[in-house]
C-alpha positions as YAML, in Angstrom:
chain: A
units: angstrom
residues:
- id: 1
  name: UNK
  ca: [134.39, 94.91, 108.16]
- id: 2
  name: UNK
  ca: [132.01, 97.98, 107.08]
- id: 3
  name: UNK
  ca: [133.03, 99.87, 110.76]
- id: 4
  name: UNK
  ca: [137.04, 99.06, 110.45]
- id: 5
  name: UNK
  ca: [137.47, 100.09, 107.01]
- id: 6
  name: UNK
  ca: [135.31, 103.55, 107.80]
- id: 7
  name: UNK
  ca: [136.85, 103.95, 110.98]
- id: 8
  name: UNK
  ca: [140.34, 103.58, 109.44]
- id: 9
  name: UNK
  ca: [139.34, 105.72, 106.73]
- id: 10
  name: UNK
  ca: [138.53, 108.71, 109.44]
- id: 11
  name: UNK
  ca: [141.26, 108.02, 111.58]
- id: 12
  name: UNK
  ca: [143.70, 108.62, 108.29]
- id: 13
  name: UNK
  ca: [142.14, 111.42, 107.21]
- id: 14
  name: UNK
  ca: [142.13, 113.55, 110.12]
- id: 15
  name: UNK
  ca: [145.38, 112.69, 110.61]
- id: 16
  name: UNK
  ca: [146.69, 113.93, 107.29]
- id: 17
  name: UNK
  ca: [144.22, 116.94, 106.99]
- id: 18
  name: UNK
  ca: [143.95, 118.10, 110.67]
- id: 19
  name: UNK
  ca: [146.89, 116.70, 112.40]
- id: 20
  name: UNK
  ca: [149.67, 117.04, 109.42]
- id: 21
  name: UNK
  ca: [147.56, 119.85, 107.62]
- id: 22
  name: UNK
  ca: [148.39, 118.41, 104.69]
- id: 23
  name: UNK
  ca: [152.16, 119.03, 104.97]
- id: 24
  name: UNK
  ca: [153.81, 116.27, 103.04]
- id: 25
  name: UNK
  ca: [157.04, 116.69, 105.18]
- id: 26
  name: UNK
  ca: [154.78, 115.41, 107.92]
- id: 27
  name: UNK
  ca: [154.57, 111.52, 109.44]
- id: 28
  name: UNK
  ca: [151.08, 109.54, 109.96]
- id: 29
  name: UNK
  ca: [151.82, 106.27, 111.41]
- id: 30
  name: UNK
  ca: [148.71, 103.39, 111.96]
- id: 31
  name: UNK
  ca: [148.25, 100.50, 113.19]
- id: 32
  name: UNK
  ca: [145.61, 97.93, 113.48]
- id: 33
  name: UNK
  ca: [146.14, 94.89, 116.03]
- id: 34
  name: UNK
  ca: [144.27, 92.27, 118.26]
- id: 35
  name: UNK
  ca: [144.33, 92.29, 121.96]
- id: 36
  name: UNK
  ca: [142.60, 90.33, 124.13]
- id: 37
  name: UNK
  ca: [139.56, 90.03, 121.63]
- id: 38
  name: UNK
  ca: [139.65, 93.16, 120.93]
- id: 39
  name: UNK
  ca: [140.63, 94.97, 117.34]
- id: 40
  name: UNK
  ca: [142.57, 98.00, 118.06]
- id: 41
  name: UNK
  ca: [143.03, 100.79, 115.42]
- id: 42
  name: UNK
  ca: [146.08, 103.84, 116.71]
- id: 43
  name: UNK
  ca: [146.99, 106.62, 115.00]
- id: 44
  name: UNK
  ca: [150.03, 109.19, 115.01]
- id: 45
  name: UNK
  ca: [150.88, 112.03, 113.71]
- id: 46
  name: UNK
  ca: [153.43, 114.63, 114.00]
- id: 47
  name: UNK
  ca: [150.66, 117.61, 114.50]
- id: 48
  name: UNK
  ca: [149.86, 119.82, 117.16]
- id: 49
  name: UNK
  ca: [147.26, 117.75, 118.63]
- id: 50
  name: UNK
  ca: [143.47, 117.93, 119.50]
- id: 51
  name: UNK
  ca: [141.40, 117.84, 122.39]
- id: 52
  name: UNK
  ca: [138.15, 116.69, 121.67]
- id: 53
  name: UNK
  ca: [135.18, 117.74, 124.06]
- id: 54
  name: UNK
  ca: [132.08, 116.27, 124.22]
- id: 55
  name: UNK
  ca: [129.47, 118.05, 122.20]
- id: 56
  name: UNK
  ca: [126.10, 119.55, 123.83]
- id: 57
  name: UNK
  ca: [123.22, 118.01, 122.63]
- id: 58
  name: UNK
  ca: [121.94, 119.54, 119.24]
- id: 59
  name: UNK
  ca: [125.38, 121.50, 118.28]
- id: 60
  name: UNK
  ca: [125.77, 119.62, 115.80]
- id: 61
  name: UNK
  ca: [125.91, 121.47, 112.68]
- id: 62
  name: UNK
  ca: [124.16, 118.71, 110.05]
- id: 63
  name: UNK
  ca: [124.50, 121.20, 107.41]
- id: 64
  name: UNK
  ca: [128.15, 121.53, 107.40]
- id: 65
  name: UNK
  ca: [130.55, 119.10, 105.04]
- id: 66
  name: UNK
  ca: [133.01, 118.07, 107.55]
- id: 67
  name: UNK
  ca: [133.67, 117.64, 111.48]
- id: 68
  name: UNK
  ca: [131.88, 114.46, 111.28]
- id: 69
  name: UNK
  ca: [134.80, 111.86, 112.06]
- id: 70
  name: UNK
  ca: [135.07, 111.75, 116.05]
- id: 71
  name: UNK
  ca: [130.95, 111.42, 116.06]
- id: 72
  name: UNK
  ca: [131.02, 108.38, 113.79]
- id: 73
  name: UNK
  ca: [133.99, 107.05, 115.48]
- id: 74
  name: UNK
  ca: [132.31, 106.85, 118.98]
- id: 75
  name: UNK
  ca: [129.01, 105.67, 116.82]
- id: 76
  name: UNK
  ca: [130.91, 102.56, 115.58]
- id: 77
  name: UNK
  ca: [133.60, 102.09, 118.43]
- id: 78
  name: UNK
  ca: [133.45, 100.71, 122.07]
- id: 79
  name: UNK
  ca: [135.62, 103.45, 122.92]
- id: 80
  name: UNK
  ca: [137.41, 106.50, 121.23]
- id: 81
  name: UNK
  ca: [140.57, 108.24, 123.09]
- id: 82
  name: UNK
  ca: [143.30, 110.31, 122.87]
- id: 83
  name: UNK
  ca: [147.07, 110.55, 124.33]
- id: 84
  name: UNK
  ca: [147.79, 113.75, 126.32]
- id: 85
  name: UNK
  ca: [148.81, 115.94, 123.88]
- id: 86
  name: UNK
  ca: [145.73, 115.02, 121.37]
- id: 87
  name: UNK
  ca: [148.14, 114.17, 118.23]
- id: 88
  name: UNK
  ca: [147.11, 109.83, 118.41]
- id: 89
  name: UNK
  ca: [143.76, 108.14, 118.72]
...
């Protein structure tokens, strides 16, 4: 329970602070759902979009306060993706 109600937590947040940037005029939509065994959490939002890269070993920043959520997403998920245009995980 610990890893769905972080991961949910990150999911929302980027998409209202990254993906909406905080715009209030802007839509996030989740969902959470079980598929073959398998717990699915998707997110939307009506942002730009992001492409993530994979980060070179020891770029991470640890002294910074944000830009955490994709690492502890792949940390506590089989598998972390986006759709083509990078605005839903």
């Amino acid at each position: 329970m610990f890893a769905v109600e972080l991961g949910t937590r990150e999911i929302l947040n980027n998409a209202v602070v990254h993906g909406c940037g905080g715009d209030s005029n802007k839509t996030v939509r989740f969902r959470i759902f079980l598929r073959d065994g398998n717990l699915y959490l998707q997110s939307s939002d009506e942002g730009k979009g992001y492409l993530p890269r994979e980060p070179e070993p020891g770029e991470e920043d640890v002294l910074k306060e944000s830009g955490y959520g994709l690492a502890i997403l792949r940390r506590y998920f089989d598998a972390v993706s986006f759709n083509a245009s990078g605005n839903e995980i």
